[in-house]
C-alpha angles and dihedrals in degrees: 000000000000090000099037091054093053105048115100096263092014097119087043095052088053090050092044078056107050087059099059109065117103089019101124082235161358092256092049090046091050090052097047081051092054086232121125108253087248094060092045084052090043090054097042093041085052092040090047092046088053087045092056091222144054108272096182123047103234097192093067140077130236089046098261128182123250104250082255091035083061096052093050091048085053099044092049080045106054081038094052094044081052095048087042099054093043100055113085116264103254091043096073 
């Protein structure tokens, strides 16, 4: 998580993650987050490269995280609801 966080990008490509998951696929998530597909697969190939490992499996549908890939996504969640609730309320 270390090396992901402090990439440049790095804390938007975890956001851009957590949103994926459920959609049916790459292309529909892509669509719900108002990005062109090919940006969405730019940010999780560069995400997945600093993670060192694939954190979707691409071969599925719906979109579902890899059994590491989850436990990242939780991990960048419960430290992003930290970092949220901590931030005062007209800086977000």
């Amino acid at each position: 998580m270390q090396h992901i966080s402090t990439r440049r990008g790095g804390p938007d490509w975890l956001r851009t993650a957590l949103m994926v998951p459920g959609h049916r696929t790459r292309r529909s998530a892509a669509l719900t987050l108002g990005i062109p597909r090919t940006s969405l697969n730019h940010r999780l190939k560069m995400l997945e490269t600093a993670a060192g490992f694939e954190i979707f499996n691409h071969r599925k549908r719906p979109v579902v995280a890899t059994e590491r890939g989850q436990a990242l996504l939780d991990e960048a969640r419960n430290l992003f609801d930290l970092l949220d609730r901590q931030q005062p309320r007209g800086a977000r």
